[in-house]
N, C-alpha and C positions, 0 to 999 in steps of 0.2 A: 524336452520334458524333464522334469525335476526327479531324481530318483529316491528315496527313502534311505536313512545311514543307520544302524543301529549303535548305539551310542551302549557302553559299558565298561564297567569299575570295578577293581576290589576294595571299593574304600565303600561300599553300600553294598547292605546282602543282596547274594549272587540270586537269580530268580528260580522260585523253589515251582516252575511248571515250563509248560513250553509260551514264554515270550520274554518281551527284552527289555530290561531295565526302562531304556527310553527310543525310541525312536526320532529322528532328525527329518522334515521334510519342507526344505525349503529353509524359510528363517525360523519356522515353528518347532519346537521340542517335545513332544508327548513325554510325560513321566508317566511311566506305571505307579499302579499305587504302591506305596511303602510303607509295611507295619514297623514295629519299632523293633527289628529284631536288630544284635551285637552285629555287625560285619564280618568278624574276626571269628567268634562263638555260635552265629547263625543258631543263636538262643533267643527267646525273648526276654528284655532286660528288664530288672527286678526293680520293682517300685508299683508304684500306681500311675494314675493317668498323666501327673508331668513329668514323670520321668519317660513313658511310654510318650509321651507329645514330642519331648524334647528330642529323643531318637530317630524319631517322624522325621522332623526336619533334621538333623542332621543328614539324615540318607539320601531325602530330598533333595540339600546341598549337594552335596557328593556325587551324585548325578548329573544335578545340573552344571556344577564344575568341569565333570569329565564331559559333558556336551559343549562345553567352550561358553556358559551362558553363568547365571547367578538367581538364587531367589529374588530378587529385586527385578527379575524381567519376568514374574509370574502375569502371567492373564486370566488365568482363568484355576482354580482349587476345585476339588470335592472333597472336601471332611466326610468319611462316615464313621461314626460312634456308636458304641454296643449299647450306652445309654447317654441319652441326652441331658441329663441332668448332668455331664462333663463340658457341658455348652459353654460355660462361664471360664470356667478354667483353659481350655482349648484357646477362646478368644484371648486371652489377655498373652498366651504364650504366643500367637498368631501373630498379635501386634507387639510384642517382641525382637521377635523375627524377621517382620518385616516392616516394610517403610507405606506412608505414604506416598501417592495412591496404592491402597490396596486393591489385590485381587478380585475379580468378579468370585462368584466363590455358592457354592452349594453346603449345606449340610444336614446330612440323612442317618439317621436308624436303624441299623442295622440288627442282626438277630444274635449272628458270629462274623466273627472274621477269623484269615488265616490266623496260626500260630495261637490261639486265644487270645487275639491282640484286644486292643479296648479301643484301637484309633487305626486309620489307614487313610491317607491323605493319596491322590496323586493329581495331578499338576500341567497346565499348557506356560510353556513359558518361551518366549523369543529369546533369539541369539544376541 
């Protein structure tokens, strides 16, 4: 039987509740979701929504790094945004980021998120 590894980094903020960055099971990687908070400053980083995106995925990186995997092995995203009219903008840094084929991928509306973030993204990605 396969057992569960939990995967963790100082290069992505540390998890401000009780769970774990990511979890490993099997070939599959769970990411938690990741607000754009500084790693270092465990602040949220000053800008608007791409500078807030662009930190998304940094963390998101960095995770999937310290799991031994890459963004480029995403299966499956949830975007949620505090307002969707960041739709347009989110997308364009999304394909960015990443390559063809993308991600299967959700994105939802939320009221708040942690930290007063504006974006939380988390992530299935293979090894």
């Amino acid at each position: 039987m396969l057992a569960s590894q939990v995967v963790q980094t100082e290069d992505a903020p540390q998890a401000i509740g009780p769970y774990s960055q990511a979890v490993r099971f099997g070939p599959l990687i769970f990411l938690s979701g990741q607000v754009p908070l500084d790693p270092v400053t465990m602040r949220l980083v000053e800008g608007g929504i791409e500078e807030q995106t662009e930190q998304v995925f940094d963390n998101l990186a960095a995770v999937a790094a310290a799991a031994g995997s890459n963004l480029g092995q995403t299966l499956r995203m949830t975007i949620y945004l505090t307002d969707l009219g960041n739709f347009k903008i989110v997308n364009e840094i999304m394909a960015r980021r990443l390559e063809e084929p993308y991600p299967a991928r959700a994105t939802i509306q939320v009221s708040a998120l942690p930290a007063n973030a504006m974006i939380e993204i988390d992530a299935i990605l293979s090894d």
